[in-house]
Rosetta silent file (secondary structure, phi, psi, omega in degrees, C-alpha in Angstrom):
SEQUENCE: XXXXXXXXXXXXXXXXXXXXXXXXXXXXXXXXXXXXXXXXXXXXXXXXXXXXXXXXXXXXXXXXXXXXXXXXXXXXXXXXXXXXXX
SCORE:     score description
SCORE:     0.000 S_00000001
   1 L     0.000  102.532 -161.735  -22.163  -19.202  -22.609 S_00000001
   2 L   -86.706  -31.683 -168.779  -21.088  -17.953  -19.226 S_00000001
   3 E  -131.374  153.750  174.495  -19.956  -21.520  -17.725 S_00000001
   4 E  -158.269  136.997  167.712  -18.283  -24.236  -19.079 S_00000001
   5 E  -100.229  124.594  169.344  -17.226  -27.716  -17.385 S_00000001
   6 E  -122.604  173.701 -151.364  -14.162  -29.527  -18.634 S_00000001
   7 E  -165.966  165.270 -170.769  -12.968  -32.643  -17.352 S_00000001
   8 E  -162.588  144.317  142.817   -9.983  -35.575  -17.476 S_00000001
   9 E   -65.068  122.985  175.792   -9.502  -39.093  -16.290 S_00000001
  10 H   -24.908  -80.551 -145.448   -6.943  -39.013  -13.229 S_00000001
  11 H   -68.401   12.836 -162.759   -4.727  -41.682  -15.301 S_00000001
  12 H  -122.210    9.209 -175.540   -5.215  -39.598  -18.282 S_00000001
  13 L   -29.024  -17.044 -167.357   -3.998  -36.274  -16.974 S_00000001
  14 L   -98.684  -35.354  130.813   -1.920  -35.600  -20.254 S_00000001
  15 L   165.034 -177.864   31.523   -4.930  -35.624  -22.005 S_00000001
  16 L   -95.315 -171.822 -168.376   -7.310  -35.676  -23.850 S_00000001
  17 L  -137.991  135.457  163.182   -9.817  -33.409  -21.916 S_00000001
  18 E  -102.208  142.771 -149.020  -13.194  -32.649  -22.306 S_00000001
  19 E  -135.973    0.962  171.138  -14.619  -29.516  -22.990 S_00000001
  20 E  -164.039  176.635  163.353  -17.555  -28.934  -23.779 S_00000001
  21 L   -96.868 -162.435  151.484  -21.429  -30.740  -24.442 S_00000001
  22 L   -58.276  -25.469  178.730  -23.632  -30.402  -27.788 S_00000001
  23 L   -85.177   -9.193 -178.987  -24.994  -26.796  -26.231 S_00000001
  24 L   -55.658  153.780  152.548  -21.216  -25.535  -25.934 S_00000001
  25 L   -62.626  100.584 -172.197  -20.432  -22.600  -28.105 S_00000001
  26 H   -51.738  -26.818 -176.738  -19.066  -23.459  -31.078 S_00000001
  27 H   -70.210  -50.044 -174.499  -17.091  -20.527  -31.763 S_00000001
  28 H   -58.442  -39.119  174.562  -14.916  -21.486  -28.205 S_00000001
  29 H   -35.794  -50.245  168.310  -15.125  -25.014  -29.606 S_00000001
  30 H   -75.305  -57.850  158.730  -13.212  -24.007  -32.708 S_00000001
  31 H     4.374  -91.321 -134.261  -10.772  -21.966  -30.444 S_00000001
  32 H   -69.365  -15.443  161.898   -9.800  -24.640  -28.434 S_00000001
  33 L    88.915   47.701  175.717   -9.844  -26.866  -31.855 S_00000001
  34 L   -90.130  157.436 -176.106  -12.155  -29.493  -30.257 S_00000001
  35 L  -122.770  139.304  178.605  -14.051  -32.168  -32.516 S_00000001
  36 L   -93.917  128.720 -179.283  -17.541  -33.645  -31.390 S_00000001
  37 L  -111.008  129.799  144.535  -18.158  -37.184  -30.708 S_00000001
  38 L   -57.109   85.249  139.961  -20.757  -39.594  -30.045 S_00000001
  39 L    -9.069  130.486  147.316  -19.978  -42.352  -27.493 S_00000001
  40 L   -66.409  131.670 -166.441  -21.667  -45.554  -28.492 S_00000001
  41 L    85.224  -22.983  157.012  -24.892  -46.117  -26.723 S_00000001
  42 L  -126.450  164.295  172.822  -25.616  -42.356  -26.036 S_00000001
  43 L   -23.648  -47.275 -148.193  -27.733  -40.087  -26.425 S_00000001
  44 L  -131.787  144.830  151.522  -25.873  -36.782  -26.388 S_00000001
  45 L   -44.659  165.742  160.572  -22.698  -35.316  -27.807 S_00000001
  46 L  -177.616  153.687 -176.389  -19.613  -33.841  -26.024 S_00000001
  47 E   -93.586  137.344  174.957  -16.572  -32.016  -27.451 S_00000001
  48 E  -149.244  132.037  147.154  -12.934  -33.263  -26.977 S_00000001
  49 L   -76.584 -153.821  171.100   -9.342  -32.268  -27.526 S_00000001
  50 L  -134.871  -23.377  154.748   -6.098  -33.970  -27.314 S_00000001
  51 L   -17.215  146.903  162.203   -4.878  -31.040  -25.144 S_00000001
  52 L   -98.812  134.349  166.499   -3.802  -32.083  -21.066 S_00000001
  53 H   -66.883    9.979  149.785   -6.076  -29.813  -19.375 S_00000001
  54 H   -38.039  -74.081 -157.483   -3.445  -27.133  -18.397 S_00000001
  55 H   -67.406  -17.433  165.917   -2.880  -26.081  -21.805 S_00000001
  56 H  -101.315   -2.142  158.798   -6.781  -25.590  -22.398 S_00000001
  57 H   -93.237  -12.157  156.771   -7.397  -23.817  -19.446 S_00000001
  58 H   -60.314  -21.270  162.259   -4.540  -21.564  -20.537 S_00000001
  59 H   -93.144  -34.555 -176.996   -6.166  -20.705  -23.668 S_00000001
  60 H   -43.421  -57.282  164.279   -9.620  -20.721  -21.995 S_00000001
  61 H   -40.337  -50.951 -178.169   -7.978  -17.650  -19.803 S_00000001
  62 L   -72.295   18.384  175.382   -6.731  -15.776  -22.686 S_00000001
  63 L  -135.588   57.777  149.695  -10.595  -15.541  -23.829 S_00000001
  64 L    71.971   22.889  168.557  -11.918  -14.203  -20.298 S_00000001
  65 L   -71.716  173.584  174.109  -12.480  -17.578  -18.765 S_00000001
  66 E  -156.303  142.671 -139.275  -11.849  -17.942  -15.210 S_00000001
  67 E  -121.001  137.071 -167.601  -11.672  -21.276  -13.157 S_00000001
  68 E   -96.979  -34.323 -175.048  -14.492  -21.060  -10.359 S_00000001
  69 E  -164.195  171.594 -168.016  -13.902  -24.297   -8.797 S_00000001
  70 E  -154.141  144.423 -175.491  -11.881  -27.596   -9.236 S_00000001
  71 E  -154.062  165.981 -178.512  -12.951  -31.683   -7.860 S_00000001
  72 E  -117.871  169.671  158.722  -12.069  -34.497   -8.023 S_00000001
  73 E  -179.706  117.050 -145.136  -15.107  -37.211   -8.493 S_00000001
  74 L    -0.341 -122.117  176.847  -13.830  -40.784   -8.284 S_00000001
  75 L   -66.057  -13.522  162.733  -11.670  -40.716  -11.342 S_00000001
  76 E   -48.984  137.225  151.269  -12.536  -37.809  -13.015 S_00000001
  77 E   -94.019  127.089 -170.099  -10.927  -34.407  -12.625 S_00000001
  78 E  -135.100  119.439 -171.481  -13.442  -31.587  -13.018 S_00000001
  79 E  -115.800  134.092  156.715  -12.902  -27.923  -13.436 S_00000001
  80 E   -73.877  126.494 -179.286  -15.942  -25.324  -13.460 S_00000001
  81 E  -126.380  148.440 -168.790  -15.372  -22.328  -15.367 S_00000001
  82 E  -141.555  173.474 -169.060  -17.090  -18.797  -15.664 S_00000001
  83 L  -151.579   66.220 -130.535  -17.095  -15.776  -17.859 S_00000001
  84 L   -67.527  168.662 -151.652  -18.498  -12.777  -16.799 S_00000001
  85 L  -108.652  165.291 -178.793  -20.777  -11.617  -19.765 S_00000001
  86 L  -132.226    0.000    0.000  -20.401   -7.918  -21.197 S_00000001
């Protein structure tokens, strides 16, 4: 898994943050000690901590992540992340 998008609500900056989908790697998933949830009404999965996203892109670094880009989109905060592959 080379890329991974995490995400925050603006007012929610402290956290929690999200970190991954149902296709995430599970092994970073237990890393970052995220649990997976269903939203009522959809379809798909997505991984969440209680973490502010600082402190999980700070562990995401100490396991070769690197932050590629960063956005805002309307309330969301969204950071793109990459991992060169070995």
């Amino acid at each position: 898994m080379p890329y991974m998008l995490i995400s925050t609500q603006i007012r929610l900056e402290t956290g929690p943050t999200n970190v991954g989908d149902e296709y995430s790697d599970p092994v970073v998933m237990n890393y970052l000690g995220a649990r997976k949830t269903t939203m009522l009404g959809n379809n798909f999965s997505e991984y969440h901590v209680d973490d502010p996203p600082r402190l999980v892109l700070d562990k995401l670094e100490r396991i070769g992540f690197r932050v590629l880009t960063m956005t805002g989109v309307g309330q969301t905060l969204v950071w793109c992340l990459h991992k060169e592959t070995e």
